[in-house]
C-alpha positions, -999 to 999 in steps of 0.1 A, spaced: 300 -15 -34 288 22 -50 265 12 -77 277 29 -112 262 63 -122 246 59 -158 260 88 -178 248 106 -213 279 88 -223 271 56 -215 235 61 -232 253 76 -267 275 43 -263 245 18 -259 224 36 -285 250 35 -313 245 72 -316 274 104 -303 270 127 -277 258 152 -293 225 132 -307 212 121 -273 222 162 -257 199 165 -290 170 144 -282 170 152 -244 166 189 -250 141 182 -276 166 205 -297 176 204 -332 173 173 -355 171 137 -347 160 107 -370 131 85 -357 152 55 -357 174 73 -331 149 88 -311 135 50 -306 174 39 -300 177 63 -272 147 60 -259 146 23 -254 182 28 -238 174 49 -213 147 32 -201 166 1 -199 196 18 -182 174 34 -160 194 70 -171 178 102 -159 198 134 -164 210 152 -139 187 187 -142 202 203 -124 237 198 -140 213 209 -172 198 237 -155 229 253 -150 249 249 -182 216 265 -200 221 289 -167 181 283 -161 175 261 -129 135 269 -126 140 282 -96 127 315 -81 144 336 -49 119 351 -24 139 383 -10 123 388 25 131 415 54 122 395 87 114 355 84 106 364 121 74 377 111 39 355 111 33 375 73 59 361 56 59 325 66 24 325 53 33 343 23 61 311 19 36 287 18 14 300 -11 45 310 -33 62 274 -26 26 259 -35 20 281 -68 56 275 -82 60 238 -70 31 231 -96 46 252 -123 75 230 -123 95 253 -105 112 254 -68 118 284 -44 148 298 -20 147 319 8 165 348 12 164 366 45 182 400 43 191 423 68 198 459 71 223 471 37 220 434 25 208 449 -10 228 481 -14 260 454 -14 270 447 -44 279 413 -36 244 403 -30 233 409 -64 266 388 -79 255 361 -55 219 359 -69 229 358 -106 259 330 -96 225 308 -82 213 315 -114 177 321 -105 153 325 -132 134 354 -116 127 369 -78 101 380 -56 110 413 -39 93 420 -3 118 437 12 120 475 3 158 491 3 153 504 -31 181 533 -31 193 546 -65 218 523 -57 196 489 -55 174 503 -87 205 499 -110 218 465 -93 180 452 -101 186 466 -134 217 456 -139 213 418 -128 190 409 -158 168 390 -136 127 390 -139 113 401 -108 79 413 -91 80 436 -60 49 433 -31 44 442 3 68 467 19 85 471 -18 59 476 -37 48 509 -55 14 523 -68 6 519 -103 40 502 -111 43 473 -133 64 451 -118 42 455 -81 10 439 -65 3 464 -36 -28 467 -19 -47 498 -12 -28 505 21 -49 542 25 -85 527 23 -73 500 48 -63 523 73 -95 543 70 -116 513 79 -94 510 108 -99 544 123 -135 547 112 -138 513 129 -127 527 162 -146 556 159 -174 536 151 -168 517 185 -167 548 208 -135 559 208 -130 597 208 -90 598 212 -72 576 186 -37 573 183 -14 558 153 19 533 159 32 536 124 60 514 104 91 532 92 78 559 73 101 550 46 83 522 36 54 531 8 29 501 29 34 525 63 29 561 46 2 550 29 -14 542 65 -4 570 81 -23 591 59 -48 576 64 -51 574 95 -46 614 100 -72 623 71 -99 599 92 -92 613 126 -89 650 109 -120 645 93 -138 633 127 -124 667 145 -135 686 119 -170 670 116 -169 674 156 -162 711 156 -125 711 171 -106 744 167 -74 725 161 -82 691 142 -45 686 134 -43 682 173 -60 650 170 -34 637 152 -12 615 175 18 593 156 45 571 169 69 554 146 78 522 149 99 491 124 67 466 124 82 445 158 67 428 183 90 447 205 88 480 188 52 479 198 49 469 230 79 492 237 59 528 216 21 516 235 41 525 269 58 559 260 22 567 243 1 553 273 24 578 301 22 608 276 -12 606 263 -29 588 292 -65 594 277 -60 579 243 -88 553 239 -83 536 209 -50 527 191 -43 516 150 -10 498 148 5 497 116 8 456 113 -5 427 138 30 422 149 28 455 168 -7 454 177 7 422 195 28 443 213 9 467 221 -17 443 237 9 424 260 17 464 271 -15 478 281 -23 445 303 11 452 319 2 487 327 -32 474 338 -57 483 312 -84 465 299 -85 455 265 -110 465 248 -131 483 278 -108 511 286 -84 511 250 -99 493 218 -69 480 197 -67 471 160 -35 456 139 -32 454 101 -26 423 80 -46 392 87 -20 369 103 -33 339 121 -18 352 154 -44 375 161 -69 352 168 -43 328 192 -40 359 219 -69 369 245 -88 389 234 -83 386 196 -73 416 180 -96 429 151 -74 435 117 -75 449 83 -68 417 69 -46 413 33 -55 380 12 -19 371 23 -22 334 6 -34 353 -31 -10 377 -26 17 347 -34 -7 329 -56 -9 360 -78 28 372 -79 47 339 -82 20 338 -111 31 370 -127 65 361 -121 65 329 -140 47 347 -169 75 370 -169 98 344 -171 83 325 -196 78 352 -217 43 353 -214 21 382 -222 4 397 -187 -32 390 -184 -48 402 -153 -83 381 -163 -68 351 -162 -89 323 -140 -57 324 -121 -57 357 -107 -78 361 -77 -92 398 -70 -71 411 -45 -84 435 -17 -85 441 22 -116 439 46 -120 450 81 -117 415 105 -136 435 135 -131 411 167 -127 413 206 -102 443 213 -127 468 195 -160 450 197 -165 456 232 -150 489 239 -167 508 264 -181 480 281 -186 475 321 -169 507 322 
């Protein structure tokens, strides 16, 4: 036989007090005498009567729970990204969902009505479709939110970006460093602020080594493909690039994922990685170093990156004043991870 559920009710009834009192005392809201406080107390630990917080959550429409808004779960950077954010806002006291969109998700209206009925209490935004259109749903939904990765801006408020341009610099500089004298760019979409940012700098580095070589045309060094940060995307652009421009030597792809790609590509066209093409990705996911040879990487502080915005978020929600010194907030940059697809370029050859 189904064992009774206790009910706020049944406490009020036990305690000699109404309704209203224990609501009262179990929201730590408005008056109660000492004598009740004890009454209730005592009953609910005899009665074994928790309330139901979530039932509470929502009729105060606050559920301490945060949405993380991602563009492809599919991805190695996001999963790690998951961890950190769950870790951070589990000891807060507050609880995460997933949100995988797709293509449009956003610009529909009905996405935005379905995250205020969950009644989050604020969102992480990685995914960047941010159209006139999705600016005013944001707006419009009420929610707190903080934007990072592919949606996040320079110099905005509500973002925690990372310096995308010096990152790609390294990169080139790296491969020039290493030998190469023909370097070629796979890009993300070029709508995304993260992928721009590279691309230029990518083309100021290898402009700047043209010009400092004495080319006539340094924007003929200049060699971009675009890709949509996928495995496939890569492997699929390193083959058209690899029968157009057969003497390109060295080869920056805008995230790991593609520099993945690009990897499985060249050894099914039969070249040696790194001794005839030297290869390097950008992000810092753990996959790099699980594929032979391990691909060097501009690595992001992917597990800081949650740490810091589910912090920021929280504040947000809380109504906390920002505080960018406090011991919580781990400097974020990127550093050049140089490994075997660049270090021995040039080798045996």
């Amino acid at each position: 036989m189904r064992e009774k559920q206790i009910t706020i009710r049944d406490v009020a009834k036990e305690a000699g007090v109404s309704v209203a009192t224990v609501s009262r005392y179990l929201n730590n809201k408005g008056y109660i005498s000492q004598k009740s406080e004890l009454k209730i107390r005592d009953v609910m630990e005899r009665l074994n009567y928790h309330p139901n917080e979530i039932a509470r959550g929502l009729a105060k429409k606050k559920t301490r729970t945060i949405a993380l808004i991602i563009p492809d779960i599919t991805n190695p950077f996001f999963p790690e990204l998951v961890v950190a954010i769950e870790e951070v806002a589990k000891s807060k006291g507050y609880s995460i969902i997933l949100v995988n969109t797709q293509d449009g998700d956003m610009e529909d209206n009905h996405f935005w009505t379905q995250l205020q009925n969950r009644y989050v209490d604020g969102f992480i935004l990685a995914s960047f479709e941010m159209s006139e259109r999705v600016v005013k749903a944001i707006e419009n939904s009420k929610i707190p939110f903080v934007r990072i990765d592919r949606a996040a801006e320079d110099n905005a408020n509500d973002s925690i970006g990372l310096d995308n341009y010096k990152g790609a610099k390294l990169a080139v500089e790296h491969l020039i460093e290493a030998g190469c004298r023909k370097i070629a760019h796979i890009s993300g979409p070029k709508s995304f602020p993260p992928s721009s940012e590279r691309k230029r700098g990518y083309v100021e580095s290898v402009t700047d080594w043209a010009v400092r070589n004495g080319k006539e045309s340094p924007e003929d060094a200049v060699i971009v493909y675009e890709g949509d940060f996928t495995l496939e995307s890569g492997k699929l652009l390193t083959q058209v690039l690899m029968n157009e421009q057969k003497d390109v030597d060295g080869i920056f792809l805008g995230n790991d994922l593609m520099a993945i790609g690009c990897l499985k590509a060249l050894k099914l066209m039969g070249y040696q990685v790194p001794q005839e093409v030297a290869i390097i990705g950008f992000d810092g996911i753990k996959l790099t170093e699980m594929v032979e040879p391990e691909i060097s990487t501009i690595e992001q502080p992917i597990y800081d990156i949650g740490a810091v915005s589910t912090n920021k978020l929280i504040r947000k929600i809380e109504g906390i004043e920002d505080d960018h010194s406090l011991p919580d907030e781990p400097s974020l940059d990127i550093r050049l991870v140089a490994r075997a697809s660049t270090l021995g370029f040039g080798k045996f050859r």
